[in-house]
C-alpha positions in Angstrom: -4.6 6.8 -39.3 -7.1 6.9 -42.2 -10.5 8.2 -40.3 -10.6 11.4 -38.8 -12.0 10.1 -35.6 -9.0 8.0 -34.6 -6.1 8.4 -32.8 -2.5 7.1 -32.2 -1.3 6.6 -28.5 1.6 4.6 -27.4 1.3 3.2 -24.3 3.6 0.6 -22.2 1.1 -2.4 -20.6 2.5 -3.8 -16.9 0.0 -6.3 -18.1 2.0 -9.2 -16.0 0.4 -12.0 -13.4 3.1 -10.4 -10.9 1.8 -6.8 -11.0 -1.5 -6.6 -11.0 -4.7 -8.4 -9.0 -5.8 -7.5 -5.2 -3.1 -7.5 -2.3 -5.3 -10.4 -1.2 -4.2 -12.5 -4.2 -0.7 -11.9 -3.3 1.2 -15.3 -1.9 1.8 -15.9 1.5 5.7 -16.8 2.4 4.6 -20.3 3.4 3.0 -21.4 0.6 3.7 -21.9 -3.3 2.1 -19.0 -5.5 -0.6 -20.0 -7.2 -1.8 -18.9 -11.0 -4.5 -16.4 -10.8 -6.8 -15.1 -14.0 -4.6 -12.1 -14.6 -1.8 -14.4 -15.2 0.9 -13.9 -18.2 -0.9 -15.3 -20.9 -4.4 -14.0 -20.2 -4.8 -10.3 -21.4 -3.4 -9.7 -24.8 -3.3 -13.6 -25.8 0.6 -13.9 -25.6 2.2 -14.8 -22.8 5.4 -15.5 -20.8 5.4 -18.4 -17.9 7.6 -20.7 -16.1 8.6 -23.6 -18.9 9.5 -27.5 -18.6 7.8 -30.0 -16.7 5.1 -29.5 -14.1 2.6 -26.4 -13.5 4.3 -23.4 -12.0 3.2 -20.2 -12.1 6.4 -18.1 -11.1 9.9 -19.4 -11.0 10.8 -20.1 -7.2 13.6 -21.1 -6.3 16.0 -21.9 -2.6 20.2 -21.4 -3.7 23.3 -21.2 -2.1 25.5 -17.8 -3.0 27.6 -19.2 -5.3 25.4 -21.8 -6.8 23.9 -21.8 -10.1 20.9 -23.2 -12.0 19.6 -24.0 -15.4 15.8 -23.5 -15.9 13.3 -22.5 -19.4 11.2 -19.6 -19.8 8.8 -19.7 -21.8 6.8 -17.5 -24.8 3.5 -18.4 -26.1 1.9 -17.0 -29.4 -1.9 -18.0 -29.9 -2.3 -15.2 -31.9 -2.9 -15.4 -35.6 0.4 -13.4 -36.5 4.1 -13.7 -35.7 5.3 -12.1 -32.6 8.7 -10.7 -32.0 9.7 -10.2 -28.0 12.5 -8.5 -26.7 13.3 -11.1 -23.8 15.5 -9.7 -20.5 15.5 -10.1 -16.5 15.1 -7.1 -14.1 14.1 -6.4 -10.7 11.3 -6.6 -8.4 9.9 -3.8 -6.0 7.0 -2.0 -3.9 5.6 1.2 -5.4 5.7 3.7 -2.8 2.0 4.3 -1.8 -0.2 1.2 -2.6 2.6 -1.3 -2.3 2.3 -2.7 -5.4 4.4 -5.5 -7.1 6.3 -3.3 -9.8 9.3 -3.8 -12.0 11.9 -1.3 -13.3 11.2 0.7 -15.9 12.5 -0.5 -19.6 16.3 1.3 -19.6 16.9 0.7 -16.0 19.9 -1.1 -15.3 18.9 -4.3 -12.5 21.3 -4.1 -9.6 19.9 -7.4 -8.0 18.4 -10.7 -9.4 17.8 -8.6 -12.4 21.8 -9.3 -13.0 21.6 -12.9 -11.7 19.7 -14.1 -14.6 21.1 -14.9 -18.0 19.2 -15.4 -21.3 20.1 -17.5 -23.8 18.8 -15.0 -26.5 17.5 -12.0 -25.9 15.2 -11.6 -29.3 12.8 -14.3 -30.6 10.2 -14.7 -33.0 7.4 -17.1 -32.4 5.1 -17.6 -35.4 1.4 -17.6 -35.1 0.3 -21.0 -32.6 3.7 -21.7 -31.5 5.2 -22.2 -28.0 9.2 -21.6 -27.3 11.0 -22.4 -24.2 13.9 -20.4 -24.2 16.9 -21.5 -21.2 18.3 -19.4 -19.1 20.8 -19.8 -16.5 20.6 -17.8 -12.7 24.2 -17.9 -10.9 23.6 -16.3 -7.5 26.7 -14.1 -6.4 29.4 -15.5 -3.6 28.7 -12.1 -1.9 24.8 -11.8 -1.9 23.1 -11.4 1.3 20.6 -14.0 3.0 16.6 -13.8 2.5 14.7 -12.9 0.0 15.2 -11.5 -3.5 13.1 -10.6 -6.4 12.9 -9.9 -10.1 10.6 -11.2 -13.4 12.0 -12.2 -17.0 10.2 -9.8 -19.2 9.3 -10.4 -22.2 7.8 -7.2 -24.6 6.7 -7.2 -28.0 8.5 -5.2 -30.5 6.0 -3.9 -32.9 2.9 -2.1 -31.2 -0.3 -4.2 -31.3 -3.2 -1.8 -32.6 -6.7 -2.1 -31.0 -9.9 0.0 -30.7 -11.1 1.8 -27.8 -14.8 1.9 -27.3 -14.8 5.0 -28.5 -13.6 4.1 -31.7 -10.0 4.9 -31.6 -7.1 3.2 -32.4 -4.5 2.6 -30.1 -0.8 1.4 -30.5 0.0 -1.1 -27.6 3.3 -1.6 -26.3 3.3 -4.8 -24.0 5.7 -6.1 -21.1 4.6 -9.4 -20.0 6.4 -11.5 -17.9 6.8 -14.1 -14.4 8.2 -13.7 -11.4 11.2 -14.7 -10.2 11.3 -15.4 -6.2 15.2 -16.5 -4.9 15.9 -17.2 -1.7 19.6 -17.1 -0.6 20.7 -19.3 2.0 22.1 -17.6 5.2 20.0 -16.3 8.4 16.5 -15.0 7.7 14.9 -12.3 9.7 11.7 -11.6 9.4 10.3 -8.5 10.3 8.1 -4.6 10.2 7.7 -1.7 11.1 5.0 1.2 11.3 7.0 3.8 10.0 4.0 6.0 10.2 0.5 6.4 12.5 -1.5 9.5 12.0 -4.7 9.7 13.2 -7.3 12.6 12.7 -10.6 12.7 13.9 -13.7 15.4 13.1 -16.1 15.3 15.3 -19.4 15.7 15.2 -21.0 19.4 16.0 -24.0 17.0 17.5 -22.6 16.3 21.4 -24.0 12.2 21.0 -23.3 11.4 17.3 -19.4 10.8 17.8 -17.7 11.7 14.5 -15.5 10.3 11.8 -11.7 9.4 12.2 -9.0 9.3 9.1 -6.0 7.2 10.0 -3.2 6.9 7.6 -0.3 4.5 8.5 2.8 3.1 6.9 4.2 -0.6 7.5 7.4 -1.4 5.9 9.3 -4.8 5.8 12.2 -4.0 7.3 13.9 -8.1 7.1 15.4 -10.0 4.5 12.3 -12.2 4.2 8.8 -11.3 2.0 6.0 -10.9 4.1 2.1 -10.6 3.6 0.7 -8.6 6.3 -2.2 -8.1 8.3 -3.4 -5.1 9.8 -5.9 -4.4 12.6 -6.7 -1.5 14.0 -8.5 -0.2 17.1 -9.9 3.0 19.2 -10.6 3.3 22.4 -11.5 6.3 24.6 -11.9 7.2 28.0 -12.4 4.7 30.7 -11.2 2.0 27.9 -14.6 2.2 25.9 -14.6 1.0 22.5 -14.4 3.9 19.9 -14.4 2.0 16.8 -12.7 -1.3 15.9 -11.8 -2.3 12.5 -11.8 -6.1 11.0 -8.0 -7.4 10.1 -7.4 -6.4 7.2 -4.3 -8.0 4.5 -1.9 -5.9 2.9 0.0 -6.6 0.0 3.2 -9.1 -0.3 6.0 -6.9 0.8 9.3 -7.5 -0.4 12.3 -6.8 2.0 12.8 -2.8 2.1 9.3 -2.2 0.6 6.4 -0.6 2.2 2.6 0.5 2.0 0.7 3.4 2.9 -3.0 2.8 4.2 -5.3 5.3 4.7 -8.6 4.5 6.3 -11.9 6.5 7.4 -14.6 5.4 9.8 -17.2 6.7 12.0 -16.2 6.5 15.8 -18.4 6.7 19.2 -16.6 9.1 20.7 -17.6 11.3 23.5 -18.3 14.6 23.4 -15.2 15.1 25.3 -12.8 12.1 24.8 -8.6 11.1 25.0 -8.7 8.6 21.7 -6.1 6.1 22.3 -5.7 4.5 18.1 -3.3 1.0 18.5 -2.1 -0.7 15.6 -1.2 -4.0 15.5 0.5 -5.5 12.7 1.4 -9.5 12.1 3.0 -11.9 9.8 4.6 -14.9 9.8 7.5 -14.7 11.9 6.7 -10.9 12.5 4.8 -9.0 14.5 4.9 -4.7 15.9 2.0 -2.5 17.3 2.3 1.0 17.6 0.0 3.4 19.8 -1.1 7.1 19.3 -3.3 9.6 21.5 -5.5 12.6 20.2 -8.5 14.6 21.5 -12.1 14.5 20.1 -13.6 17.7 21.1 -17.3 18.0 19.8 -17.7 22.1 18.8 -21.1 21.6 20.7 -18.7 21.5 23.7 -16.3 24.0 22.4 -19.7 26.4 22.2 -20.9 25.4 25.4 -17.8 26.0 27.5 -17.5 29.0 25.9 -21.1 30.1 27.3 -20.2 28.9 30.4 -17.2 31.0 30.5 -18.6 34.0 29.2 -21.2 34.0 31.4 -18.8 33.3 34.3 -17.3 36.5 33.3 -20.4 38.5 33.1 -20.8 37.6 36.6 -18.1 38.4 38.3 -18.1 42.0 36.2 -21.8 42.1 37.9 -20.4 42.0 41.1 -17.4 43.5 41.0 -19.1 46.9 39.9 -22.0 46.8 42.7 -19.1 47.1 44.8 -17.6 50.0 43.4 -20.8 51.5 43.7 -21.4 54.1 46.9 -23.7 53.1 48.9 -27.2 55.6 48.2 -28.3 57.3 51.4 -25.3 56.8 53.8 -24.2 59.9 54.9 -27.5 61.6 54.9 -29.2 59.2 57.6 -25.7 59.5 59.8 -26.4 63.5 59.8 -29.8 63.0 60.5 -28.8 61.0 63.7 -26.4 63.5 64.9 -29.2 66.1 64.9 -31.3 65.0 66.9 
């Protein structure tokens, strides 16, 4: 680059309506996904969507194994230059921590609907204001198993798109843009989770009355054939059943069949100084449903310092008394041969 203060990066952008957004934007199984403002075609101005008639956001489709289907995908170019995208299917899954709606990396051979999905051409130009719908066919294997199944068609532009940063540099932007691809296979559906993972640790407080702050850190995974969107709600109670801390329901992100999310959360509890903490948590969706339970100890140090006192000074005690009685006696013998004398 010609000024000094500018750079050259290369960077690939998930920018795509299926990836990103909160896990509360993610569809419920019940209902039709709906477009949200980090669809396809919002970020870089280019865009790939569902083609043909009607409004869809993401292709969704209900097929038989063996079946197949004919649909259009299709690229939009607003932009004042032509655009040349590299157009292919690939596969759908949950990264491992936040659960997010990924796809495989560019290189990565699909292994599910990814495979499913034929393009009609898998490079295109679209000049500058131009829309192309592009067909594709999806044939759904004799051998694939009920439920649910995911993937995208991805479109990504060939040539890097330069921009500048606010600081001034510029920036080469590979894009991969594309819409979801939801199929359900006919057969049984099972829906349901599982907490894979409920640890709870809590700090107490050194004051005996202020209770203390408790991390929990959990793990739900969808362990059916059917994509779920969870909730989450989580409670602690102590001794005698009194409330601890409970937390308001709270929605995790659409999880696919085999994916998962980890959760970690920290709150302030009432716990007493001395308290069994018993943390339960309860996880539903449709069709679904598991709790799990764990127990832990709050011990305030106040109390850890105070029976300590009390023991020490137990101990004193007894060391007191035991060595007054290995003590003789003072004046005994002396009085008893002053009786005999006399």
């Amino acid at each position: 680059m010609e000024a000094a203060g500018r750079r050259c990066a290369l960077l690939f952008g998930l920018a795509l309506a299926l990836l990103a957004g909160p896990a509360g934007a993610s569809p419920r199984q019940d209902q039709e996904p709906t477009a949200t403002e980090d669809s396809a075609n919002a970020g870089p101005g280019w865009g790939v969507e569902p083609g043909g008639p009607g409004d869809r956001s993401w292709f969704v489709y209900q097929l038989a194994p063996g079946q197949s289907l004919r649909d259009v995908v299709a690229v939009e170019n607003p932009t004042d230059k032509p655009i040349t995208f590299d157009l292919y299917p690939t596969d759908a899954f949950n990264t491992e921590d936040v659960g997010a709606w990924a796809l495989d990396e560019p290189g990565v051979e699909p292994d599910d609907v990814g495979t499913w999905i034929e393009v009609g051409q898998n490079r295109y130009t679209v000049e500058p204001g131009r829309r192309v719908e592009i067909p594709f066919e999806i044939t759904i294997p004799r051998d694939a198993t009920p439920g649910d199944h995911a993937g995208a068609i991805v479109g990504a532009n060939t040539e890097p798109e330069q921009t500048v940063t606010e600081t001034g540099a510029t920036v080469d932007l590979m894009r991969r843009i594309g819409a979801r691809v939801y199929v359900r296979v006919e057969g049984p559906l099972e829906p349901a989770l599982d907490i894979t993972q409920l640890d709870v640790d809590i700090d107490p407080s050194p004051w005996p009355l202020s209770g203390g702050e408790a991390t929990v850190v959990y793990r739900v995974t969808n362990t059916g054939n059917v994509r779920l969107s969870p909730d989450a709600k989580l409670s602690l109670q102590g001794l005698l059943g009194h409330e601890v801390e409970s937390l308001s329901s709270r929605s995790l992100p659409e999880l696919l069949p085999g994916g998962s999310v980890r959760v970690e959360v920290t709150t302030n509890v009432s716990a007493w100084p001395v308290d069994r903490v018993q943390t339960r948590l309860e996880v539903t969706a449709t069709n679904a449903a598991v709790t799990r339970t764990t127990t832990s100890w709050s011990i305030s140090p106040s109390m850890i310092v105070l029976a300590a006192l009390i023991v020490g000074f137990t101990a004193w005690r007894a060391w007191r008394r035991r060595r007054r009685r290995a003590q003789p006696a003072t004046g005994g013998p002396a009085r008893e041969r002053e009786l005999v004398g006399s």
